[in-house]
C-alpha positions as CSV (number, residue, x, y, z in Angstrom):
1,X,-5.4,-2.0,-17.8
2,X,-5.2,-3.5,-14.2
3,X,-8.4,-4.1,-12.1
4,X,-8.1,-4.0,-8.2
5,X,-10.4,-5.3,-6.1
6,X,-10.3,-3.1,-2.7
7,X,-13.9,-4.7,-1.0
8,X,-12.1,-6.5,1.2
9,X,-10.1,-3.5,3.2
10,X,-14.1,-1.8,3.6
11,X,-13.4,1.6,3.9
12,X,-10.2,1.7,4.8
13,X,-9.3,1.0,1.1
14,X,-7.3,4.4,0.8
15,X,-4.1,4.2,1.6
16,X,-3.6,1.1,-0.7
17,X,-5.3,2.7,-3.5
18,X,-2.4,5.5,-3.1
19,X,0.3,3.1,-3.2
20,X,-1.0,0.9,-6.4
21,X,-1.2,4.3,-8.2
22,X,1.9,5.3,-7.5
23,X,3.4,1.8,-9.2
24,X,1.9,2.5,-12.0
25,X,3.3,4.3,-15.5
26,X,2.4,6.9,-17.6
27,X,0.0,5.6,-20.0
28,X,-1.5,3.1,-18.2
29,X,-5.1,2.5,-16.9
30,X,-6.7,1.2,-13.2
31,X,-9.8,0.1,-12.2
32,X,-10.6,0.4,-8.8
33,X,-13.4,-1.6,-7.1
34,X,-14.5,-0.9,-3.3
35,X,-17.3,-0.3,-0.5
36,X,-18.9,3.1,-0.6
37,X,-21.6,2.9,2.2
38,X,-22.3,6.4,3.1
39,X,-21.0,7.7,-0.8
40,X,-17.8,10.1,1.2
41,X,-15.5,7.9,-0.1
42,X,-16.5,8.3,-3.6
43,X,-15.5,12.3,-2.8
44,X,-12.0,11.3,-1.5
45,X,-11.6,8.4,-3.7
46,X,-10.9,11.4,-6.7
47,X,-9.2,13.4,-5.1
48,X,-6.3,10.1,-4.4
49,X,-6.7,10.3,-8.4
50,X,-6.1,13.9,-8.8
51,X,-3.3,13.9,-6.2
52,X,-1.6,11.3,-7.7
53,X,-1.6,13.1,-11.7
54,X,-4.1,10.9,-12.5
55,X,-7.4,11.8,-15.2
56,X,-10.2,10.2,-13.8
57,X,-12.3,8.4,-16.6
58,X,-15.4,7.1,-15.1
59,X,-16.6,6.6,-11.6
60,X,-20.3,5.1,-11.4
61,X,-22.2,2.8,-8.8
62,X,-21.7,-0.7,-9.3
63,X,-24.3,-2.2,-7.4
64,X,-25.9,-1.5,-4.2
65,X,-22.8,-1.2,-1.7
66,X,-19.9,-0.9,-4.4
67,X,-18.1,1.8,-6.3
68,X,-15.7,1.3,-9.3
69,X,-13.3,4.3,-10.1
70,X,-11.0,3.7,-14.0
71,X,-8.5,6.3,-13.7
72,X,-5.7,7.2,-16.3
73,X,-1.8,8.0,-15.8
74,X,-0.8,10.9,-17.6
């Protein structure tokens, strides 16, 4: 389990979200932390888990402008 800390790329956190999941191996969990301001990325921030053949665990507010997203390889 890897935590990645995307906060400082605001919101154009996506494409580097893409490219850390596709490093990763089957089997193997990320946590993803980043800026959600107006809640559309939380929408697009699954589907870059579902697109990539990943099972998204949990995805929850973490405070009042961040999102975290723990997403599975399967």
């Amino acid at each position: 389990m890897k935590r990645y800390d995307l906060r400082h790329l605001k919101t154009e956190f996506e494409p580097r979200m893409k490219e850390i999941l596709d490093e990763h191996k089957a089997g193997e969990v990320a946590i993803f932390l980043f800026e959600i301001g107006d809640f559309s990325p939380v929408q697009r921030s699954a589907d870059i888990v579902k697109e990539a053949g990943y099972e998204l665990l949990n995805s929850l507010k973490f405070n009042e402008v961040d999102w975290t997203v723990v997403a599975k390889k399967d």
